[in-house]
N, C-alpha and C positions, 0 to 999 in steps of 0.2 A: 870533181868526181865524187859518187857516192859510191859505197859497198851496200850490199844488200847481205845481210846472214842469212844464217837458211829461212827460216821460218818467213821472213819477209819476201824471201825470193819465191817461197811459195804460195802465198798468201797474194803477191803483185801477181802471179801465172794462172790461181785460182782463185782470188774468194776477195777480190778487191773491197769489198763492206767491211772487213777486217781492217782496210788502213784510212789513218787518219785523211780527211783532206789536203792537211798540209805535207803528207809523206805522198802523197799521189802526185801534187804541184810540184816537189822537191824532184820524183824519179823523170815527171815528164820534163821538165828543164834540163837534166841529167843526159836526157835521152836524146838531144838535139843539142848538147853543148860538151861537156869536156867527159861525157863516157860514164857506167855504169857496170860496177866488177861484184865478182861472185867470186869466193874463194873453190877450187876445189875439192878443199873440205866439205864444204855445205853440198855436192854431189854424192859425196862418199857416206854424209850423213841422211841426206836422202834413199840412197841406196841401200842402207845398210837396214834401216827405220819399215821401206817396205819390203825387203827380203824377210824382215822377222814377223812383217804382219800386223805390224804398228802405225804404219800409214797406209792408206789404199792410192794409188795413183791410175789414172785414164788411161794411162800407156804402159807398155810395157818401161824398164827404167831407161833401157837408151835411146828408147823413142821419148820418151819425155824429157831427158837431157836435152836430147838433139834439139826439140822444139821450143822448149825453157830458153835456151842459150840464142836463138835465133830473135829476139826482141832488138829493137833497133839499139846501136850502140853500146850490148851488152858485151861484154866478155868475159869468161872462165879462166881464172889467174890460178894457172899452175902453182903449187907448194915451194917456196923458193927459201933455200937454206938460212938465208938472213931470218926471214919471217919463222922457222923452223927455230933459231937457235932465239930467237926474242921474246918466243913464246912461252921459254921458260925463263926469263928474266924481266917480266914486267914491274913497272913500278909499281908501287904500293900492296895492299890486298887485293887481289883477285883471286878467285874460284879455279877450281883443279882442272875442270872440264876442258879438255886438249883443242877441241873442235874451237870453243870460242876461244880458246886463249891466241891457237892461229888466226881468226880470223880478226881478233883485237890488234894482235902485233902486225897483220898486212894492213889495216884502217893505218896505226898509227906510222906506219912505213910509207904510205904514200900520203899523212898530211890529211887524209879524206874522212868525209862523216859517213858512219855506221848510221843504216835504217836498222833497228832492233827493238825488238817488245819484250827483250827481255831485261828484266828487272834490276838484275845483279850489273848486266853491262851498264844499264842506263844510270847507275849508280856509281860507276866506277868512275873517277875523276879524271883518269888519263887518257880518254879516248873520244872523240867529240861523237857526238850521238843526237838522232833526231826519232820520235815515235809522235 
């Protein structure tokens, strides 16, 4: 199983030149084998991102939800209080930012690798990661 974070999940829906060959190889093995999760944070931060005006999206936001989530073997992993109370307890340094810090403690709750380009995460040691 892989996680996808926002930017990744948006970037696989839109603008595939953004990702590596080897995270394209990764999501489509993903996509025919043991699943593909999206926190639903990363909805909340896409929503939030073009209601301010800061991202433009093709649809409105719950048509683009609806259609984002529709990819084969994808699913939107509700907020689950484990992943909630981990998210203030991770180990070592990590960054304040709530969004990743959810979506770090659900990667490391199911064992799975995080698609991310960001920098901080891909830096961080306790979380396995592919870009």
């Amino acid at each position: 199983m892989i996680i996808l974070d926002t930017q990744a999940w948006l970037w696989w829906t839109h603008d595939l030149s953004r990702l590596s060959s080897e995270v394209i190889k990764t999501i489509k093995v993903a996509e025919k084998s043991d699943g593909i999760r999206v926190s639903v944070i990363s909805a909340w931060e896409i929503a939030l991102k073009s209601n301010l005006g800061k991202l433009a999206l093709p649809l409105q936001i719950n048509e683009w939800v609806h259609q984002a989530s529709s990819y084969p073997n994808l699913s939107i992993e509700l907020l689950s209080v484990q992943d909630a109370i981990e998210s203030t307890q991770l180990p070592g340094d990590f960054h304040k930012d709530p969004a990743d810090r959810i979506i770090v403690a659900m990667t490391r709750r199911h064992n799975a690798t995080l698609v991310t380009s960001d920098k901080l995460i891909l830096a961080y040691p306790h979380v396995k990661t592919i870009w």
